[in-house]
C-alpha angles and dihedrals in degrees: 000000000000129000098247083071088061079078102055134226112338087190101103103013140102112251141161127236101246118245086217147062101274125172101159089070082076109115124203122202113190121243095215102074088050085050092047089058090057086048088256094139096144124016127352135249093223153057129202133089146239124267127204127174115212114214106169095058119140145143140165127263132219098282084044096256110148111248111206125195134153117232143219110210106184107205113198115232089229096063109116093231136035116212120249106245099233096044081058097048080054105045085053093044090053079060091061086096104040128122116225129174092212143347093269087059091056087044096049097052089042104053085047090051096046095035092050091059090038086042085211128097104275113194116199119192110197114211135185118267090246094026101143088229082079099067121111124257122240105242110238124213132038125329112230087198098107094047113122106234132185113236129265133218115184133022129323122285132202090207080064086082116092115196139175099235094191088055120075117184141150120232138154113230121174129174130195085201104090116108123170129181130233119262093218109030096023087221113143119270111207131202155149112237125207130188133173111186141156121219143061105011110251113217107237096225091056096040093046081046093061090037091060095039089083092074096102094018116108122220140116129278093253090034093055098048086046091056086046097051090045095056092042102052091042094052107034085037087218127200088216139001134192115182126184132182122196111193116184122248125278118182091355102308133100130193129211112173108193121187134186153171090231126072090196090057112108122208122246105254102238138297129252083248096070 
């Protein structure tokens, strides 16, 4: 594991942006005890990766005159480890600094860092803060949001999912109503959540009704879509499944975990919501 470990969760606790350059305040938290829970011991059932969008992202350049970017950093869903959020506001606080002789200096220092802690190949884009490539994406397909559900006392359930199972058909659904709760702090997680798939036709009101039976539940952002992506394509037996969360942003950072079928389907880059 990496050294940033050594220091222990973030989540939870006070702590103080650093004054210095500090990498080793990067956490890992591996992927494969949220996978053992949804019964994903060996290999996965899934590709795709995990956006986040860095807003808080400056250093200095060579006069000393701040430089400011969002970034884009694309996680692959087969890194061993995600980041802890915090660990990560602080890492890119400690940048803050920092003296830089051009953005691809600051990129390149950055991907190492977090590539190192994920041990994956992260890729980060930076972006202006009014560069058109920022602006959210209109959701196609059709909104659950109206759907008249029976409430639901407990966790979420795959059996939840009612399907027609003599009836195949393909359809884009998406809901802004998912919320999910931190495992650490227990502080609500919100989101909009998209899927095209192909397979057993799910019935709205049940799918919207699981959707809506995270509210209380805690997981993690990638945890939770994987959870997702495992009870849809078991009960729906897809032909093909692509999932997206889009959870809205906490200390700078958003989070939008995105997994597939199929290894050549790209994520959507992020909502005006976010």
């Amino acid at each position: 594991m990496a050294s940033g470990e050594k220091q222990g969760l973030l989540l939870g606790r006070r702590a103080s942006s650093p004054k210095e350059y500090a990498p080793s305040i990067l956490y890992p938290i591996p992927r494969h005890s949220g996978r053992e829970s949804i019964g994903l011991a060996g290999a996965v059932l899934f590709q795709g990766v995990d956006l986040w969008h860095a807003y808080e992202l400056s250093w200095l350049d060579n006069s000393g005159k701040p430089v400011v970017r969002i970034g884009r950093f694309s996680v692959p869903a087969s890194s061993p480890n995600i980041i802890e959020s915090k660990s990560l506001k602080l890492y890119l606080n400690s940048l803050n600094n920092s003296q830089f002789g051009c953005d691809e200096d600051a990129l390149r220092t950055i991907t190492k860092d977090v590539s190192a802690v994920a041990e994956a190949d992260v890729s980060l884009a930076l972006y202006a803060v009014d560069d058109p490539a920022l602006t959210g994406v209109t959701l196609q397909g059709e909104c659950l949001d109206e759907c008249m559900i029976e409430p639901w006392l407990g966790e979420p359930d795959a059996m939840q999912l009612e399907v027609h199972s003599d009836k195949i058909i393909e359809e884009v659904l998406y809901s802004h109503l998912l919320r999910s709760l931190c495992p650490v702090t227990g502080q609500p997680d919100w989101a909009t959540v998209w899927l095209h798939y192909r397979g057993s036709a799910i019935v709205h009101s049940s799918l919207l009704q699981y959707i809506v039976a995270y509210r209380e539940h805690r997981e993690f952002h990638e945890q939770c879509l994987e959870r997702m992506f495992c009870a849809i394509s078991m009960r729906a037996q897809v032909d093909f499944l692509h999932i997206q969360a889009f959870y809205t942003r906490r200390g700078g950072l958003d989070i939008s975990p995105f997994r597939t079928t199929d290894g050549s389907a790209q994520p959507l880059p992020r909502l005006n919501r976010q």
